[in-house]
C-alpha positions in Angstrom: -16.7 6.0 2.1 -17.2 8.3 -0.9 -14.3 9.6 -3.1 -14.5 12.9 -1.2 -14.3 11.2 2.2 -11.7 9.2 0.9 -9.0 11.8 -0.5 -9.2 14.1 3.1 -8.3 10.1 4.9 -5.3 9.6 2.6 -4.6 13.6 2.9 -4.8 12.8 6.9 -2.2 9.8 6.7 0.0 11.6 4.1 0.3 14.3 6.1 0.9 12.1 9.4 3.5 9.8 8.0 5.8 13.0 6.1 5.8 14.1 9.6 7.3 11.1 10.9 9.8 11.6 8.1 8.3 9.0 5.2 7.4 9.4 2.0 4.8 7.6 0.4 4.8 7.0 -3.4 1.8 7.6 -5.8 1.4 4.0 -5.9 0.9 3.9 -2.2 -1.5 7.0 -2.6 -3.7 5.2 -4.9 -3.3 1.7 -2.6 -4.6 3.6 0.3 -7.1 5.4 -1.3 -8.7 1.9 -2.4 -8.5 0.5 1.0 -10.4 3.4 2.4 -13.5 3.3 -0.2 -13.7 -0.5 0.6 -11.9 -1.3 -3.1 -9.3 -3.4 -1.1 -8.8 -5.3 2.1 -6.0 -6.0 4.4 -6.3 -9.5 3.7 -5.9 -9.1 -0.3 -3.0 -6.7 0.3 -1.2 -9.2 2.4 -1.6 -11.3 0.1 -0.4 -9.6 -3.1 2.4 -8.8 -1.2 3.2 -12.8 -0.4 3.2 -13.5 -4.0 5.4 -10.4 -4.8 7.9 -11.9 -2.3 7.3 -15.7 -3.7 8.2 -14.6 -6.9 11.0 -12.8 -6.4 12.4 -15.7 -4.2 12.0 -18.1 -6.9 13.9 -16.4 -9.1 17.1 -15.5 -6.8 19.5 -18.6 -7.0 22.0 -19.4 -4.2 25.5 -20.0 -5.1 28.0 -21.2 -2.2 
């Protein structure tokens, strides 16, 4: 999908999801814009995500 093709799809979800009351942030712009030129996949996402949770977890310390 060219860049063209690509801003009217993230235009089309924008639209969709502010009227089902979200908000998406310029970061999640950007993120789908790359997903829908091929840039990035569901499975690289998913996993990005994993490690942003990982690391967050490793760092939080329980205290009873």
């Amino acid at each position: 999908m060219d860049s063209k093709e690509a801003d009217r799809a993230v235009r089309r979800v924008k639209a969709t999801m502010e009227i089902e009351g979200f908000r998406l942030s310029k970061k999640d712009l950007i993120i789908l814009k790359e997903v829908a030129q091929g840039r990035l996949s569901s499975d690289l996402l998913i996993k990005e995500y994993k490690e942003k949770i990982l690391n967050i977890t490793e760092n939080f310390k329980y205290e009873y």
